[in-house]
N, C-alpha and C positions, 0 to 999 in steps of 0.2 A: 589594387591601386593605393599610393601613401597617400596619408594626409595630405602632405603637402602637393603632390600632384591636385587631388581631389579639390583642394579650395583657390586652384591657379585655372581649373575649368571651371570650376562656380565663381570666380570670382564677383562677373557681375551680378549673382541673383545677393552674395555676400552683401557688394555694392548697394542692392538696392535697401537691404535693413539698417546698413549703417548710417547711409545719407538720412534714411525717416528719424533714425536716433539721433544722430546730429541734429536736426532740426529742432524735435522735439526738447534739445539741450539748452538752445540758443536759437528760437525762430527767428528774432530780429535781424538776424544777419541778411536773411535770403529774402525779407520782406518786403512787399512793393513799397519803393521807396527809400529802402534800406540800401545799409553797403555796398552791395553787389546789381544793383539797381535791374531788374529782374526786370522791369517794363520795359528796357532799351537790349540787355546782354541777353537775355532770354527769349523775350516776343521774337528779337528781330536777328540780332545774331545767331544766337546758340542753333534755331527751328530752322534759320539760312543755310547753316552749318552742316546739320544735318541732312538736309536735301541735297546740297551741292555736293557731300561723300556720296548720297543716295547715287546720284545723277555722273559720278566721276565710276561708281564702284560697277553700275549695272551694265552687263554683258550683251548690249542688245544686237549687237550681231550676230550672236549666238543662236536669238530666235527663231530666225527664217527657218532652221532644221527641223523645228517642232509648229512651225505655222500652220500647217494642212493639216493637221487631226484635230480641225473643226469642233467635232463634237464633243472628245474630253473636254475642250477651252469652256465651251459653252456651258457642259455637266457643271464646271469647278467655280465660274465666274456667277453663276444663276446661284445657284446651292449658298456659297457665300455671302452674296451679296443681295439676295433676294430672299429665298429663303430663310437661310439663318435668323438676319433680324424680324421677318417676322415671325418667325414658330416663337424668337425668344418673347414679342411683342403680346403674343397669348397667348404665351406661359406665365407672363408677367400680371396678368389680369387677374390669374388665380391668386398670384402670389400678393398682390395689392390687398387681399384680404385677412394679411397675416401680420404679425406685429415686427415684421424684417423692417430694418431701416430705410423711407423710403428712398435715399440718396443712392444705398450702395444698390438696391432695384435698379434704379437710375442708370448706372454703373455697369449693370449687368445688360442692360440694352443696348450701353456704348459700344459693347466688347461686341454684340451682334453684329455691330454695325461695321466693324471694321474691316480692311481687306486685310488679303494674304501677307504674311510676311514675307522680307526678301531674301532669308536666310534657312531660318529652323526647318522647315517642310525639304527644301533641296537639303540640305545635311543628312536628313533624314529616308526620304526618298533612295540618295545616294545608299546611306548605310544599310538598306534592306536589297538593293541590287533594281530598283524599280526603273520607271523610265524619268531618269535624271532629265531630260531631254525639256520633256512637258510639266516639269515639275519648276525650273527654271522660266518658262514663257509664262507660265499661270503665276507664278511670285512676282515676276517683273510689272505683267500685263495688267494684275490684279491692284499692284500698287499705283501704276496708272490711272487706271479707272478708280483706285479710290479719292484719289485726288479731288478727285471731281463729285463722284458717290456720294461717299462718304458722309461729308457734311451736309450735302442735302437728306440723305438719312436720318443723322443727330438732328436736322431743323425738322424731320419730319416728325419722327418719334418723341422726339422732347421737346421741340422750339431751341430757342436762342436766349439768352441773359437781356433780358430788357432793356441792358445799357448800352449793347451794342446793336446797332442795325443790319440788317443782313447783308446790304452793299459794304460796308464795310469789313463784314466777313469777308467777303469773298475778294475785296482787292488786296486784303492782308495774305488772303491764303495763296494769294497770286502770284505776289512780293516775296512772299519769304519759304511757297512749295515749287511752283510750278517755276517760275524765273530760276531761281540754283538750279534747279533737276537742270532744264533746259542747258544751263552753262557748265553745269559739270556733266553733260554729255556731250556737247562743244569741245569742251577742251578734253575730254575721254579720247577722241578722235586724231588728238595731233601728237599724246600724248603716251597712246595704247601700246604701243611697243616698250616703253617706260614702267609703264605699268605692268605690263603683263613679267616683265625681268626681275623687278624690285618686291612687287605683289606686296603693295603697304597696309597695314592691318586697319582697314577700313571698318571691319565690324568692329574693333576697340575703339577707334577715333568713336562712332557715334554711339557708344555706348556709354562713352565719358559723358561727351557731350547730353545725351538720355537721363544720366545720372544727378548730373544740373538742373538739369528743368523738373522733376522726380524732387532734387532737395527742395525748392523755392517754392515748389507747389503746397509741398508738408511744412514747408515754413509759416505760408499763408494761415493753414489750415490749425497749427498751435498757436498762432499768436490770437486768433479767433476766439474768444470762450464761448461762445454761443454755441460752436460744435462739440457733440459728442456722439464716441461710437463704440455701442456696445458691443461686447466679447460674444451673446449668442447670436446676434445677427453677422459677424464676424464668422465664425463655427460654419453656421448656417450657409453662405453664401459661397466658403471653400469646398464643404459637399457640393453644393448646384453648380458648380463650375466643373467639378472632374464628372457628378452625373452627366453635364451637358454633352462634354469630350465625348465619355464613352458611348453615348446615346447616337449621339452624329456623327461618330467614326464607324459603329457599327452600322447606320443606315444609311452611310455612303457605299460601304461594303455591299451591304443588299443590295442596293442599286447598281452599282456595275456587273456585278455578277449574277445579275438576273440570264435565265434563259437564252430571253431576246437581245444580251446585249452582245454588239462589238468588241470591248473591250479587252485588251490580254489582263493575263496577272500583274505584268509591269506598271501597266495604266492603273490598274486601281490601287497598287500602292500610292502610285503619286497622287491621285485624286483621295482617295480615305486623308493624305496628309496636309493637301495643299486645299482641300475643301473646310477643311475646321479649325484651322491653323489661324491666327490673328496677330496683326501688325501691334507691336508695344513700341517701335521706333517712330514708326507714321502716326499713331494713334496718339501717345501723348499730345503732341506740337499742337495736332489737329484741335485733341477738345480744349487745348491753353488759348487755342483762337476763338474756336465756336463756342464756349462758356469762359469769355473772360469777362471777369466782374462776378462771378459766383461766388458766394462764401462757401460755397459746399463742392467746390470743385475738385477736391483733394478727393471726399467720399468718392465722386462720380467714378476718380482713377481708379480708386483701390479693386475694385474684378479685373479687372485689365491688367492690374501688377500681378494679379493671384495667376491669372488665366494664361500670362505667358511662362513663368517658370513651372505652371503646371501641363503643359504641352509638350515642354520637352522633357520633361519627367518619365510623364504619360507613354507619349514617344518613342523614348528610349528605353522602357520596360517592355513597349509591344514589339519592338524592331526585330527577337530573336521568333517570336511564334509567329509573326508577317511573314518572315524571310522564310521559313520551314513551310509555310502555306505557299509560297510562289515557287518557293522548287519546285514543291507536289505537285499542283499543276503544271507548273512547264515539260514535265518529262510526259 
C-alpha cells in the first residue's frame, strides 16, 4: 500500500493529532466563547448533526433478519454494557493507588461505559467472513440503548459536573441525541431509495463533524493552565487500553466457544468484535453533555481517543488469524 493510499484511510486518526495541534497553537479560537462559539455550534448543532447522519445512515430494516438469535443480542449487549464498565470500575480501584493521573483513570471508565460502535466492529466482522448479520443489529441496537445507558452509567460511576443538573442532562441529550436519530430515521424512510443509489459518505460527514467537537474540547483544555498531563501516565494508559482489548477479546472468545455453547464460528467473530468495540462518534457528544463545565474534560476524552484508533489497529492485525480460525472450524 502507497503512502498516499495509507494516509487517505488514516485520514481521520491523522485528523484527530492535527486538530489537538491546532488547538494547542491557538486555543482561543475554539474556546467557550470564542470565535467559533462552541456553547451554541457545538452543544447543539455540530452533536444534532451527528445523530441526525446517525438516524438518516442506520439500516434498521435490515434488522429483522438478525432479530431471533436472542441470545448472541443478549451475550453482546450484557458483556458491553454491564460488564465491561464494571470489571473496568475494579480494575480502577487497584489502579487508584498508583500515581496514574486521576482524570485519564476517569477517562478509562468513560470508555467502559460506552456502546458499540455503528461502523468499525461490522467492517470488521464483514472482513473476517463472520456473521455480518448480527454484527449490524448489536451496532445499531447497542447504539440505541446507549442513548439512554450510557449516561446513566457516567452518572453512576463518576456523577455529573456540579454545574449541571441531571434534568438538564437529560432534556439536552433529548434535544440534540434522541430527536435527530428519530428525524433522520423519518426521513431515512421517504428518502431510502435515494439513499441507497447515491450511498453519501455519512461516516466522513460525522467524522468531520467528531473532528469539531475533538478541536474545541483541546481548545478548552490549553487555554486552562491549571491542566497538566504527564507523558508516564500517558505511556501508561496506551498499554491498559490494548491490555484491555486483548484481555476482552480473548474472553469473549472463551465464552462462546465454551463446550456448552450455541454458538457457530460466524457468531463469535461478530461477538469477540462487537462485544469490545466502543462508540468515539456517540461517546464524544455524550460526555460534552454529561461533564459540561469540567475543566478536565479534555483529560476524561483522551482513552476514548486512544481506545478507538486502537481497535481498529487491533482489529485489523487479528482479522487474518480470526478468519484461518473460522475456516478450521467450518469444515
Amino acid at each position: 500500500m502507497g503512502l498516499l493510499e495509507r494516509l487517505r484511510k488514516e485520514w481521520f486518526i491523522l485528523g484527530i493529532v492535527l486538530v489537538i495541534a491546532v488547538a494547542r497553537l491557538e486555543p482561543g479560537v475554539g474556546v467557550k466563547g470564542g470565535p467559533l462559539k462552541p456553547e451554541i455550534t457545538i452543544t447543539y448543532i455540530a452533536v444534532s448533526a451527528i445523530f441526525f447522519n446517525s438516524g438518516l445512515s442506520l439500516k434498521t430494516e435490515e434488522l429483522t433478519s438478525a432479530l431471533m438469535h436472542v441470545k448472541l443480542h443478549l451475550f453482546v449487549q450484557i458483556f458491553t454494557l454491564v460488564f465491561f464498565p464494571t470489571a473496568i470500575w475494579v480494575f480502577l480501584q487497584l489502579l487508584s493507588i498508583t500515581p496514574i493521573n486521576e482524570w485519564l483513570l476517569k477517562g478509562l471508565q468513560t470508555v467502559g461505559c460506552m456502546p458499540p460502535p455503528v461502523s468499525s466492529a461490522v467492517i470488521l466482522t464483514k472482513a473476517v467472513g463472520g456473521n455480518e448479520a448480527a454484527a449490524i443489529f448489536n451496532s445499531a441496537f447497542g447504539s440505541f440503548l446507549g442513548i439512554v445507558i450510557t449516561p446513566l452509567l457516567l452518572l453512576l460511576f463518576l456523577g455529573s459536573s456540579s454545574s449541571v443538573p441531571f434534568t438538564s442532562i437529560f432534556s439536552q441529550l433529548f434535544m440534540t441525541v434522541v430527536v435527530p436519530l428519530i428525524i433522520g430515521q423519518i426521513v431515512r424512510r421517504y428518502i431510502k431509495d435515494w439513499l441507497e443509489r447515491k450511498k453519501p459518505p455519512f461516516g466522513a460527514i460525522s467524522s468531520c463533524v467528531l473532528l469539531m467537537i475533538i478541536y474545541t474540547t483541546f481548545c478548552d483544555t490549553f487555554a486552562n493552565p491549571n491542566i497538566d498531563l504527564d507523558k508516564f501516565s500517558l505511556i501508561i494508559i496506551v498499554f491498559i487500553i490494548f491490555s484491555i482489548q486483548m484481555s476482552f477479546m480473548f474472553l469473549t472468545f472463551l465464552f462462546s466457544t465454551r463446550n456448552n455453547s450455541t454458538f457457530t464460528p460466524a457468531d463469535t467473530v461478530a461477538i469477540i468484535f462487537c462485544s469490545t468495540h466502543k462508540s468515539l462518534t456517540l461517546g464524544i457528544p455524550m460526555l460534552k453533555i454529561v461533564f459540561a463545565g469540567y475543566e478536565h474534560l479534555s483529560l476524561i476524552s483522551v482513552p476514548l481517543l486512544i481506545y478507538h484508533p486502537a481497535q481498529i489497529l487491533l482489529g485489523s492485525l487479528l482479522v487474518p488469524t480470526i478468519k484461518s480460525w473460522m475456516v478450521s472450524r467450518q469444515k
